[in-house]
Chimera marker file (.cmm) of the C-alpha trace (Angstrom):
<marker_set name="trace">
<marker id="1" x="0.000" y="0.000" z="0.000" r="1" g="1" b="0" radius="0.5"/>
<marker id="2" x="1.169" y="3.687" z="-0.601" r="1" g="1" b="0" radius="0.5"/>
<marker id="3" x="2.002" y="5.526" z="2.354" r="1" g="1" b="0" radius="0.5"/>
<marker id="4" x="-0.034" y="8.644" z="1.614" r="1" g="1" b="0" radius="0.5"/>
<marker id="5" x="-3.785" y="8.956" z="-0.325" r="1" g="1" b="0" radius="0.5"/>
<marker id="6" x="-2.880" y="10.966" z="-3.252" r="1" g="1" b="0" radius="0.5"/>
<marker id="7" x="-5.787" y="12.783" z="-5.371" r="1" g="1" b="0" radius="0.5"/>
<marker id="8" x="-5.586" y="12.228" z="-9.262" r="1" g="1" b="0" radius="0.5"/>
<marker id="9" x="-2.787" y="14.467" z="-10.832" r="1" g="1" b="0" radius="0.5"/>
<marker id="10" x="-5.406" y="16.516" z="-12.958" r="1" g="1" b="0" radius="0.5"/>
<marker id="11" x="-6.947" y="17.185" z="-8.989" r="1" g="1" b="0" radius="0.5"/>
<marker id="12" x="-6.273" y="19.960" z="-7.000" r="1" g="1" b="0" radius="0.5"/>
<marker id="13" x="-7.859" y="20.944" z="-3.734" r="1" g="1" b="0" radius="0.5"/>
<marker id="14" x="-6.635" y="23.099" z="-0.859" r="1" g="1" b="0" radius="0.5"/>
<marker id="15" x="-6.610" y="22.261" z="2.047" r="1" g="1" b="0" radius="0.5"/>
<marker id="16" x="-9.776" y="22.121" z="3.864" r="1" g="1" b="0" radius="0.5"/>
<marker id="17" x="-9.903" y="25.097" z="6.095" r="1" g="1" b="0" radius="0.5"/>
<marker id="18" x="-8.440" y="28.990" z="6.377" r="1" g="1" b="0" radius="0.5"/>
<marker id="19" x="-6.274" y="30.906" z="4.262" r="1" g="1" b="0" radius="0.5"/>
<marker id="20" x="-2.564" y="30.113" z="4.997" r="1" g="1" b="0" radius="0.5"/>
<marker id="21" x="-0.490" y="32.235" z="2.652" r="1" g="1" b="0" radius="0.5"/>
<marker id="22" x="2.153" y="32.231" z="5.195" r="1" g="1" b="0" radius="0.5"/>
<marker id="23" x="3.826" y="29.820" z="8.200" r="1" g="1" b="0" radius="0.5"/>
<marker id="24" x="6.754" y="31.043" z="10.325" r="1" g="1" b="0" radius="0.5"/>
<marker id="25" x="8.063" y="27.306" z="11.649" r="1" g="1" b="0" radius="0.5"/>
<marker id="26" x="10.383" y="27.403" z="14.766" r="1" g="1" b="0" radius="0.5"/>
<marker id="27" x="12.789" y="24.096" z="14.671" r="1" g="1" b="0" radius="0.5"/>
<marker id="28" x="14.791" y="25.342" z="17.014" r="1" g="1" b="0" radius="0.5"/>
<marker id="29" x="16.384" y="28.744" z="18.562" r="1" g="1" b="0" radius="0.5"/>
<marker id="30" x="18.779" y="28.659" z="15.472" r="1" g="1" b="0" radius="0.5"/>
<marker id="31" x="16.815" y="27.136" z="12.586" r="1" g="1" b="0" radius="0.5"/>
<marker id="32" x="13.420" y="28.648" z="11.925" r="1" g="1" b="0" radius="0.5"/>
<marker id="33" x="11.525" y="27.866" z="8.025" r="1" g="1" b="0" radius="0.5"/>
<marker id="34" x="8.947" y="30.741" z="6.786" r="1" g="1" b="0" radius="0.5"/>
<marker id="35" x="6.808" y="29.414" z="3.989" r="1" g="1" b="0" radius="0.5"/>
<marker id="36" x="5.061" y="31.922" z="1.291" r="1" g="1" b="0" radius="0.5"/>
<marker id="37" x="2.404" y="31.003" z="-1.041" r="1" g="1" b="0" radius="0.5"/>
<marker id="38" x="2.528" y="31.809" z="-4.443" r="1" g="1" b="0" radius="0.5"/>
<marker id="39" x="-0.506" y="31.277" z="-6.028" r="1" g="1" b="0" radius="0.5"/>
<marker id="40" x="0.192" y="31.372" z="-9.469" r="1" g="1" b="0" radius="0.5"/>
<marker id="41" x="2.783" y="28.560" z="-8.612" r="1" g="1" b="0" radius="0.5"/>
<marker id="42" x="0.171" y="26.922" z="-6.765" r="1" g="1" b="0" radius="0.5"/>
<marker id="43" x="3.482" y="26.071" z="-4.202" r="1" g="1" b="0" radius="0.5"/>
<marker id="44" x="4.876" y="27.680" z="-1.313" r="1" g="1" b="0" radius="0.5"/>
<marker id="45" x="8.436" y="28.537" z="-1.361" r="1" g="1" b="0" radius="0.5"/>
<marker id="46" x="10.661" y="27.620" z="1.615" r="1" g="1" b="0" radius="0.5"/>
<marker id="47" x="13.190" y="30.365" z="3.134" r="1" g="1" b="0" radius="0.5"/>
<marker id="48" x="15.560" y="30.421" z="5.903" r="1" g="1" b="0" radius="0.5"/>
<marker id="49" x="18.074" y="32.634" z="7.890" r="1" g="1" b="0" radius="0.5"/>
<marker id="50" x="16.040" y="35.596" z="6.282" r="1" g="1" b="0" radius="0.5"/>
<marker id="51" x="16.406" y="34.287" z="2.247" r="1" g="1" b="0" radius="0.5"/>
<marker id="52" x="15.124" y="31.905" z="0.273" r="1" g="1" b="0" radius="0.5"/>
<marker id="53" x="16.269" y="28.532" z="0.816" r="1" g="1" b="0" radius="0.5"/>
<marker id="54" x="17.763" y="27.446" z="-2.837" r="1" g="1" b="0" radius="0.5"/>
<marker id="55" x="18.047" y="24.664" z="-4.833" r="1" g="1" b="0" radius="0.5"/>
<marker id="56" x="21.465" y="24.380" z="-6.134" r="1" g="1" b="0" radius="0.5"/>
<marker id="57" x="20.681" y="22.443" z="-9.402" r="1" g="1" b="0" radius="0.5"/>
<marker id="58" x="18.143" y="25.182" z="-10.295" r="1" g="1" b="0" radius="0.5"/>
<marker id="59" x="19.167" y="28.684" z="-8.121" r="1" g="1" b="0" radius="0.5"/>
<marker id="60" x="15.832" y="29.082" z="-7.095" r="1" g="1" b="0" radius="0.5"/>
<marker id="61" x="14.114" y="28.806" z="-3.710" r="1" g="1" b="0" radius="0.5"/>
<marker id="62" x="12.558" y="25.235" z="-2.898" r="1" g="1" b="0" radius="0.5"/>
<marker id="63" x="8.737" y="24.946" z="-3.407" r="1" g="1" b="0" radius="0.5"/>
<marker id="64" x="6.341" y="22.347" z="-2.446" r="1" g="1" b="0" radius="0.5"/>
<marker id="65" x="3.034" y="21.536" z="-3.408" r="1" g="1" b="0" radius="0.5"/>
<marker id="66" x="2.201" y="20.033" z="0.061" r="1" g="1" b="0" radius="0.5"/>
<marker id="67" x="3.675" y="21.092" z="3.490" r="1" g="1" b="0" radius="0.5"/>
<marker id="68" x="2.948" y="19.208" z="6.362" r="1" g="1" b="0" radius="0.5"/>
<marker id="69" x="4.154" y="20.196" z="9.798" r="1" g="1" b="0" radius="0.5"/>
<marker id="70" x="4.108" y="17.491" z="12.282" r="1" g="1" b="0" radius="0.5"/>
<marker id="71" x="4.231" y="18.543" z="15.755" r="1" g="1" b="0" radius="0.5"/>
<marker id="72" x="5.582" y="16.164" z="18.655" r="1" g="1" b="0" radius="0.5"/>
<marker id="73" x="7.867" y="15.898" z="21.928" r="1" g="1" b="0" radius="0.5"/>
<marker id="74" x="11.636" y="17.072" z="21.236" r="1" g="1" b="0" radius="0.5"/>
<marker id="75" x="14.007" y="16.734" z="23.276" r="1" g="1" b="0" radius="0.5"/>
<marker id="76" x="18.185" y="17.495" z="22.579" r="1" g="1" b="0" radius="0.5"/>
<marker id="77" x="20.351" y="14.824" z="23.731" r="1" g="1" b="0" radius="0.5"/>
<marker id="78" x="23.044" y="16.615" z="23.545" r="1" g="1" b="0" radius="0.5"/>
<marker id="79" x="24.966" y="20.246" z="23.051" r="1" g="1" b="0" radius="0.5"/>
<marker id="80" x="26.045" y="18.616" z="19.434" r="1" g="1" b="0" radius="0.5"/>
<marker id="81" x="23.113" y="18.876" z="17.968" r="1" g="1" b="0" radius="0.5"/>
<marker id="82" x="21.341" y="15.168" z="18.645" r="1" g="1" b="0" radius="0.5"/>
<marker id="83" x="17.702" y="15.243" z="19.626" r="1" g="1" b="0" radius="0.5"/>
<marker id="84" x="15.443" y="12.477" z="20.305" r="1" g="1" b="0" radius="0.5"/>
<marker id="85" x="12.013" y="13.101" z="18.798" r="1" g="1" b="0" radius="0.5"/>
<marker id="86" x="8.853" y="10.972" z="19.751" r="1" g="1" b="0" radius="0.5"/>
<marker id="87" x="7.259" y="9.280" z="16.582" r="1" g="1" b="0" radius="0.5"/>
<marker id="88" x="4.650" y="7.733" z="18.190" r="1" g="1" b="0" radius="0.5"/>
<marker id="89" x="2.157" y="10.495" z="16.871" r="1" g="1" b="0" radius="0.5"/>
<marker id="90" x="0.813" y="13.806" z="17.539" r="1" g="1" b="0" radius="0.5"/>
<marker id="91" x="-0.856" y="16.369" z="15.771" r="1" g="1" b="0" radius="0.5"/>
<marker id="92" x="0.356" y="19.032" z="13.003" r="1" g="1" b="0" radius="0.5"/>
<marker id="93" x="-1.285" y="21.172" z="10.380" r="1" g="1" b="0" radius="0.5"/>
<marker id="94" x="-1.519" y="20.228" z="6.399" r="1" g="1" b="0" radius="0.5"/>
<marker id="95" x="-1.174" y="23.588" z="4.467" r="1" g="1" b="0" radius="0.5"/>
<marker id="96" x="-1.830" y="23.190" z="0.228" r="1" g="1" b="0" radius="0.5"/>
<marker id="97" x="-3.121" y="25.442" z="-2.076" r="1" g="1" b="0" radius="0.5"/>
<marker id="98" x="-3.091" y="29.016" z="0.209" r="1" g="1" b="0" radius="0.5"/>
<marker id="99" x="-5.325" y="26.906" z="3.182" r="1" g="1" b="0" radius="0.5"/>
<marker id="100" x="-4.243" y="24.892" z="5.834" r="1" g="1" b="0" radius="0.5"/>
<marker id="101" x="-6.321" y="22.353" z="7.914" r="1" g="1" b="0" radius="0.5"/>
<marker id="102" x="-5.280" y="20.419" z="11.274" r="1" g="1" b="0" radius="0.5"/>
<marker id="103" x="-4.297" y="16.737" z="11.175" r="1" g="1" b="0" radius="0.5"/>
<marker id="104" x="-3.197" y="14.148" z="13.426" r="1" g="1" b="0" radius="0.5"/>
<marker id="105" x="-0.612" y="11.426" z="12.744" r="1" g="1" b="0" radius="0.5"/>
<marker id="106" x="0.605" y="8.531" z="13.816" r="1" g="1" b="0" radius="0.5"/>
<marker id="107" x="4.090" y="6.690" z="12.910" r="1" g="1" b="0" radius="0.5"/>
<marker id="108" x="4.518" y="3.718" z="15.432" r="1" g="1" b="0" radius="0.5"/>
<marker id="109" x="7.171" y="1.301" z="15.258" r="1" g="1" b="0" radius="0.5"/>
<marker id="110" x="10.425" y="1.936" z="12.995" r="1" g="1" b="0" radius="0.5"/>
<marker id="111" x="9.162" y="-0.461" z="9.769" r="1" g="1" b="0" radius="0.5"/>
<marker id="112" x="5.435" y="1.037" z="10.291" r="1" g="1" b="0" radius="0.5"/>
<marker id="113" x="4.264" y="4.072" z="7.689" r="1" g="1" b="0" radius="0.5"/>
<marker id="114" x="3.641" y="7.332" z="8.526" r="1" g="1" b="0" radius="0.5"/>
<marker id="115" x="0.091" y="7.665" z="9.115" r="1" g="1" b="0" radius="0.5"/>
<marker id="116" x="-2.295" y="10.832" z="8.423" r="1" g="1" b="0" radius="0.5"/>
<marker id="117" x="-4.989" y="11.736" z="9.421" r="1" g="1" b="0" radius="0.5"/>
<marker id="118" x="-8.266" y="14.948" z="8.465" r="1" g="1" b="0" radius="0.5"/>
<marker id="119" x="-10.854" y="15.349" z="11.040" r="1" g="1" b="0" radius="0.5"/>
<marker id="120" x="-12.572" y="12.817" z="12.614" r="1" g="1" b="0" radius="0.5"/>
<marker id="121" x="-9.663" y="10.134" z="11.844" r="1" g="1" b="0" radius="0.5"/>
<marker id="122" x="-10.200" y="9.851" z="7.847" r="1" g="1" b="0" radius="0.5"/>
<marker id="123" x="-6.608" y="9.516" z="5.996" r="1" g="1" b="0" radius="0.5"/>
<marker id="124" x="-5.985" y="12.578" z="4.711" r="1" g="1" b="0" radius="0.5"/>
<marker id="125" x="-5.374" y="12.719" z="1.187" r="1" g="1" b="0" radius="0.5"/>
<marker id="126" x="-3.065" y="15.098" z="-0.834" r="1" g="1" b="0" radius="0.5"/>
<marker id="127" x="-2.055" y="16.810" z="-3.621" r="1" g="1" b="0" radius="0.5"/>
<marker id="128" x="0.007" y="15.099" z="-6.112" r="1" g="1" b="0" radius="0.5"/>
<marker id="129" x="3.157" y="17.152" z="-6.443" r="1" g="1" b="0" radius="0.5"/>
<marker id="130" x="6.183" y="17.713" z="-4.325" r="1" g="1" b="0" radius="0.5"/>
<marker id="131" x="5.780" y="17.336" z="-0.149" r="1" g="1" b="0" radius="0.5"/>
<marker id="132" x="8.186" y="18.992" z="2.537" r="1" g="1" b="0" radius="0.5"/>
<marker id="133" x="7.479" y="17.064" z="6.213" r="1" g="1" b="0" radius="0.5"/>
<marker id="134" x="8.614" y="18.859" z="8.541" r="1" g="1" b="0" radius="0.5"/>
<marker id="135" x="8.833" y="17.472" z="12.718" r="1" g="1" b="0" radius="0.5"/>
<marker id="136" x="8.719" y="20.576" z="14.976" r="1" g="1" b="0" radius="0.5"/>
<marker id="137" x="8.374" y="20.131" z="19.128" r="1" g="1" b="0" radius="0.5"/>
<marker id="138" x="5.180" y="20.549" z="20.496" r="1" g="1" b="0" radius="0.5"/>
<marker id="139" x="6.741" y="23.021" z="22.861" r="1" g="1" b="0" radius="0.5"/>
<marker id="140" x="7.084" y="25.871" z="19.625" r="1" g="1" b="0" radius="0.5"/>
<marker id="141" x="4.444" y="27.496" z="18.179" r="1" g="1" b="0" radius="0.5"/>
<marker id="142" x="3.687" y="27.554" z="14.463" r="1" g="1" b="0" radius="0.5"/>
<marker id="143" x="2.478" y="30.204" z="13.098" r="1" g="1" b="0" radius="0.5"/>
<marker id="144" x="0.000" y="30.689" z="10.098" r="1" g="1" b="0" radius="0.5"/>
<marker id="145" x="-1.104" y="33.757" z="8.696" r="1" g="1" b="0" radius="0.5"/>
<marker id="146" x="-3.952" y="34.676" z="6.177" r="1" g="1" b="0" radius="0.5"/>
<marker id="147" x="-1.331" y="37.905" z="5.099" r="1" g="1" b="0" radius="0.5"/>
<marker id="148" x="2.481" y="37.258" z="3.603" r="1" g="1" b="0" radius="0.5"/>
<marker id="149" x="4.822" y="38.598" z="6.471" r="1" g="1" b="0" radius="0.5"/>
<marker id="150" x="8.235" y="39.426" z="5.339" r="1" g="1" b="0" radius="0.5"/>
<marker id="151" x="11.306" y="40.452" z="7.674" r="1" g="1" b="0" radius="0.5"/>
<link id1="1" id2="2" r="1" g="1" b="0" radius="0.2"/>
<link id1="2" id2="3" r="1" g="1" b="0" radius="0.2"/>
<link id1="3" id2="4" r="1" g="1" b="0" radius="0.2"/>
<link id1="4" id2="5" r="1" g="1" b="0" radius="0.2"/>
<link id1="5" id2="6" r="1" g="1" b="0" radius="0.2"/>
<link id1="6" id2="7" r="1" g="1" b="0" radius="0.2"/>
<link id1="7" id2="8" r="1" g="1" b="0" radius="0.2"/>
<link id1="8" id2="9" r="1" g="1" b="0" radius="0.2"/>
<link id1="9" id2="10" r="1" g="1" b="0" radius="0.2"/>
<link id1="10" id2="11" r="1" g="1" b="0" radius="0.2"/>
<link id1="11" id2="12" r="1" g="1" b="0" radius="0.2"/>
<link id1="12" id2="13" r="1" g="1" b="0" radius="0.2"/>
<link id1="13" id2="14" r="1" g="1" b="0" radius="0.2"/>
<link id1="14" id2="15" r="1" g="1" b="0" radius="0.2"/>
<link id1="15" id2="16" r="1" g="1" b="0" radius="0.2"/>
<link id1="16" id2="17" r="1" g="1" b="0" radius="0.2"/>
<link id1="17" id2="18" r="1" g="1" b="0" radius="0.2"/>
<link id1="18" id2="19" r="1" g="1" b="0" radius="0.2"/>
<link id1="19" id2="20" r="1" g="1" b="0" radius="0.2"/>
<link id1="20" id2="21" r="1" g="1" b="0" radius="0.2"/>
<link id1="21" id2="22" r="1" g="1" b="0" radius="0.2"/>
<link id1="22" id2="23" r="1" g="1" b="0" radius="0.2"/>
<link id1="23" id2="24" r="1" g="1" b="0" radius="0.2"/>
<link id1="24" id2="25" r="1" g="1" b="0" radius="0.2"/>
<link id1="25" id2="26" r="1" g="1" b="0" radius="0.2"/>
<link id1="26" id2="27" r="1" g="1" b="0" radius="0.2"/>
<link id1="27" id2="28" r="1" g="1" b="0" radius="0.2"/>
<link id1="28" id2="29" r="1" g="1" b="0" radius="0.2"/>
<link id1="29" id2="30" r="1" g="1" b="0" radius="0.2"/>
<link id1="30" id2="31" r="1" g="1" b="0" radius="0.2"/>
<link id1="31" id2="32" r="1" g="1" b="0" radius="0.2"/>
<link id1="32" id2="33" r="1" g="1" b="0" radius="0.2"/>
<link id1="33" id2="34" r="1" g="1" b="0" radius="0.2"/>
<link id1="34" id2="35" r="1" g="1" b="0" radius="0.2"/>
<link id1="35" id2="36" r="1" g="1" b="0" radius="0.2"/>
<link id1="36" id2="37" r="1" g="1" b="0" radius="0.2"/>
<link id1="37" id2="38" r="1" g="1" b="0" radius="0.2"/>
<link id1="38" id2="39" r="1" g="1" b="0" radius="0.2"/>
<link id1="39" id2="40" r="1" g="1" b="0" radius="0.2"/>
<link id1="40" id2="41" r="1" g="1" b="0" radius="0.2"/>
<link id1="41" id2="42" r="1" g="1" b="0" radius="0.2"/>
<link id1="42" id2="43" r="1" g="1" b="0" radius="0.2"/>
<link id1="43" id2="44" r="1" g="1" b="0" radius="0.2"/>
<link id1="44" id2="45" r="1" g="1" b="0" radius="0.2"/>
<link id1="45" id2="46" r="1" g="1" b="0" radius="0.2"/>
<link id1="46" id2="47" r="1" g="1" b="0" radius="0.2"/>
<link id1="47" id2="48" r="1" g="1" b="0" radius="0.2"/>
<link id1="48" id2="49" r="1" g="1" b="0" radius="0.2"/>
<link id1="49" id2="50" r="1" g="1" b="0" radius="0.2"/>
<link id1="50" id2="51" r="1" g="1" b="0" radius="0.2"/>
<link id1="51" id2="52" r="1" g="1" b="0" radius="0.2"/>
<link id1="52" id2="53" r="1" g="1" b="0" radius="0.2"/>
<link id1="53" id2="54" r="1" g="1" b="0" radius="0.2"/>
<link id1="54" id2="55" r="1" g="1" b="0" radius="0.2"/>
<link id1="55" id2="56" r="1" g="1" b="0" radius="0.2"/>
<link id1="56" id2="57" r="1" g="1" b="0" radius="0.2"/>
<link id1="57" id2="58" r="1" g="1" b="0" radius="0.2"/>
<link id1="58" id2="59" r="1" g="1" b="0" radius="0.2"/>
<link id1="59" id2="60" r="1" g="1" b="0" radius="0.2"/>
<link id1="60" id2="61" r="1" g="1" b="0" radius="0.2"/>
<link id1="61" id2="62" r="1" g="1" b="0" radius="0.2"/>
<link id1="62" id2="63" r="1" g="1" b="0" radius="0.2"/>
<link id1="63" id2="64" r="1" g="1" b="0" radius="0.2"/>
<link id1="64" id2="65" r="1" g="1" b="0" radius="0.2"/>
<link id1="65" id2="66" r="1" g="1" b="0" radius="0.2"/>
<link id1="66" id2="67" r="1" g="1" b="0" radius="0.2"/>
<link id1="67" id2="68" r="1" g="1" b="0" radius="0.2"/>
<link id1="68" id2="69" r="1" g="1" b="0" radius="0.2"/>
<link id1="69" id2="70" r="1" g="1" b="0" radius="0.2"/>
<link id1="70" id2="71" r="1" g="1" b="0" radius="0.2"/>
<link id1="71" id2="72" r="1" g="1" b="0" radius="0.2"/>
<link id1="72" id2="73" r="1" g="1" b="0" radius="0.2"/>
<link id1="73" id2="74" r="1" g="1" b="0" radius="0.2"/>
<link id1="74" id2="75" r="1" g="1" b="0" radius="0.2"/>
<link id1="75" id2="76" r="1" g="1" b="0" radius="0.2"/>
<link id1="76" id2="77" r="1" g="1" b="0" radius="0.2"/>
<link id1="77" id2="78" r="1" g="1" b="0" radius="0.2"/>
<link id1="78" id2="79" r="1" g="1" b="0" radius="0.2"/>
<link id1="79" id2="80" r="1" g="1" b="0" radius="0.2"/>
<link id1="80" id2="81" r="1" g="1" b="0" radius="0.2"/>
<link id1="81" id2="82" r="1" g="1" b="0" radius="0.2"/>
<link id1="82" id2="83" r="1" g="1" b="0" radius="0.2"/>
<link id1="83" id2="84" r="1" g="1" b="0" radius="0.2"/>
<link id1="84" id2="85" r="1" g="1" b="0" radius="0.2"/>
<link id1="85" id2="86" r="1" g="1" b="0" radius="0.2"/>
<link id1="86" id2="87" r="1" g="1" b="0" radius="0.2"/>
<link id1="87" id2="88" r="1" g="1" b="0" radius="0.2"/>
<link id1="88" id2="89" r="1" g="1" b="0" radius="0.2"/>
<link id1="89" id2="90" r="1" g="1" b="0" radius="0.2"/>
<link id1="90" id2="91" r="1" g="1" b="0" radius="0.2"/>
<link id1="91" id2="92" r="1" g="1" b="0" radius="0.2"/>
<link id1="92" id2="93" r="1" g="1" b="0" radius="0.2"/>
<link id1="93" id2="94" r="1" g="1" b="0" radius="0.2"/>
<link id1="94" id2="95" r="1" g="1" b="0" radius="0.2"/>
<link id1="95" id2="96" r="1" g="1" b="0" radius="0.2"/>
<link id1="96" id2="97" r="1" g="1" b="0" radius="0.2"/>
<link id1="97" id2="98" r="1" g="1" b="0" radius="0.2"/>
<link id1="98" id2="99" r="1" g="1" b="0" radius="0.2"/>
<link id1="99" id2="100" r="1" g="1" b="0" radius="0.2"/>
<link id1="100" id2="101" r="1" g="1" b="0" radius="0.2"/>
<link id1="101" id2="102" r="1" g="1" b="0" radius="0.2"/>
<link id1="102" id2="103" r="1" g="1" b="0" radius="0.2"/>
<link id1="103" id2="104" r="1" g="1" b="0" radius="0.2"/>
<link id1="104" id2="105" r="1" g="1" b="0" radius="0.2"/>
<link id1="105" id2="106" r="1" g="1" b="0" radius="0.2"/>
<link id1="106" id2="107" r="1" g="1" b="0" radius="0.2"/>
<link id1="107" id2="108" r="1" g="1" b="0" radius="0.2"/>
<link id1="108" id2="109" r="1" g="1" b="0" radius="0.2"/>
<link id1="109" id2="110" r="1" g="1" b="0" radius="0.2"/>
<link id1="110" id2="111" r="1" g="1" b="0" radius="0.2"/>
<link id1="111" id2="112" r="1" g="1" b="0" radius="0.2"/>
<link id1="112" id2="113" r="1" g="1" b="0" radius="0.2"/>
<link id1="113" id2="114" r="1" g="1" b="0" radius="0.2"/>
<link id1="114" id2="115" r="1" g="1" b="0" radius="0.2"/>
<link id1="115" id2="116" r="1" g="1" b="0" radius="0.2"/>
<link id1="116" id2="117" r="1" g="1" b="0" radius="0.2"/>
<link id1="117" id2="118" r="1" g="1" b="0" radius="0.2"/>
<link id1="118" id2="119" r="1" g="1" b="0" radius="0.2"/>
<link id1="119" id2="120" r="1" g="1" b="0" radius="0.2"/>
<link id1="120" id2="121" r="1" g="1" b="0" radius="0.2"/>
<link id1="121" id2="122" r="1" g="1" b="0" radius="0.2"/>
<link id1="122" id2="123" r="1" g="1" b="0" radius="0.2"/>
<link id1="123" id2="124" r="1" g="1" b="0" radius="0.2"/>
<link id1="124" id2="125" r="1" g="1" b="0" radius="0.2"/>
<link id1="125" id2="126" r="1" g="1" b="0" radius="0.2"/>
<link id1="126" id2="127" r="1" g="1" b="0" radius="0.2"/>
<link id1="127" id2="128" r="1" g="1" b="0" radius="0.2"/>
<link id1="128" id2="129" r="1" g="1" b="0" radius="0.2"/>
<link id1="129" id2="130" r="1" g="1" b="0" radius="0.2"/>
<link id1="130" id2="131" r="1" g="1" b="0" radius="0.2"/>
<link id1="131" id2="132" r="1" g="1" b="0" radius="0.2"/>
<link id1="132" id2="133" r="1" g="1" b="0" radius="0.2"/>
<link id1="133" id2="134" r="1" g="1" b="0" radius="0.2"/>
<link id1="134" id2="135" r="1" g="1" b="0" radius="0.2"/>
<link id1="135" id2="136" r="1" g="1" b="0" radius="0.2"/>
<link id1="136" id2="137" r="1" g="1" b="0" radius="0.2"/>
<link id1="137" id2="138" r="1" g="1" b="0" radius="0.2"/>
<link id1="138" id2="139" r="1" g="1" b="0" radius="0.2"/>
<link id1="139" id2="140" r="1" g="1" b="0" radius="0.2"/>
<link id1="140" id2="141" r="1" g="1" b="0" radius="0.2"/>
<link id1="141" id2="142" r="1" g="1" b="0" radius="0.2"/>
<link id1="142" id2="143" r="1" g="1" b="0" radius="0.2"/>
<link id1="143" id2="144" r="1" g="1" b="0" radius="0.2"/>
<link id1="144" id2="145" r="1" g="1" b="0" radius="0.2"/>
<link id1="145" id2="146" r="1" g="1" b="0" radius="0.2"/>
<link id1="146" id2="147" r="1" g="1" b="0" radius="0.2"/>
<link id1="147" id2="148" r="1" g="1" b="0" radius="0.2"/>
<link id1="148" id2="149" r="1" g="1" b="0" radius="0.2"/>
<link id1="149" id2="150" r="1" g="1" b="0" radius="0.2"/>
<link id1="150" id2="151" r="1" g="1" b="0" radius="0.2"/>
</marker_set>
């Protein structure tokens, strides 16, 4: 079985809730992700340290159809960088297409799939196209705005 439900490729649909043209992402006190949605690329670009985050076969910043943020205990192991994240499950948001809805996911043992999951525990299905997964802690706060916010 796949891992994920993909839609058709000639199917688009955004996510199913508010506008989400933007997402500041905290990793960590050093490494924080803003994504902005460009709608006539149907994608949102991916920047970081202040500039886009770019592909070095192309030049150009990093886009993704499908961004899914998967929040979940985090903790650092040690001051070298190692952290020990809990893949058990937890909950995240889905953003495609300028929306964003909330999910929950589940991962399990190390040979089980990735698992997501809309409202009311139906898989969620996506967007054919390219995906960025993301695991943040559950300690940071994501942010997701209606409004591009540049720095």
């Amino acid at each position: 079985l796949p891992v994920f439900s993909f839609r058709h490729p000639q199917e688009f649909v955004p996510a199913d809730g508010p506008p989400a043209l933007y997402a500041h992402v905290p990793f960590s006190r050093h490494t924080q992700a803003e994504f902005f949605y460009d709608a006539a690329a149907g994608e949102y670009s991916k920047h970081q340290f202040g500039q886009p985050h770019l592909d070095m076969a192309t030049g150009r910043a990093v886009s993704f159809t499908n961004v899914i943020l998967l929040q979940t205990e985090v903790k650092v192991i040690n001051n070298k960088g190692h952290i020990n994240a809990d893949l058990t499950g937890g909950s995240g948001y889905y953003l495609a297409g300028g929306h964003f809805q909330e999910i929950s996911w589940e991962k399990g043992g190390t040979y089980e799939p990735l698992r997501l999951y809309a409202a009311d525990n139906i898989p969620l299905v996506i967007n054919c196209g390219k995906s960025y997964i993301g695991i943040i802690s559950d300690s940071r706060t994501i942010t997701l705005a209606e409004e591009i916010e540049e720095n």
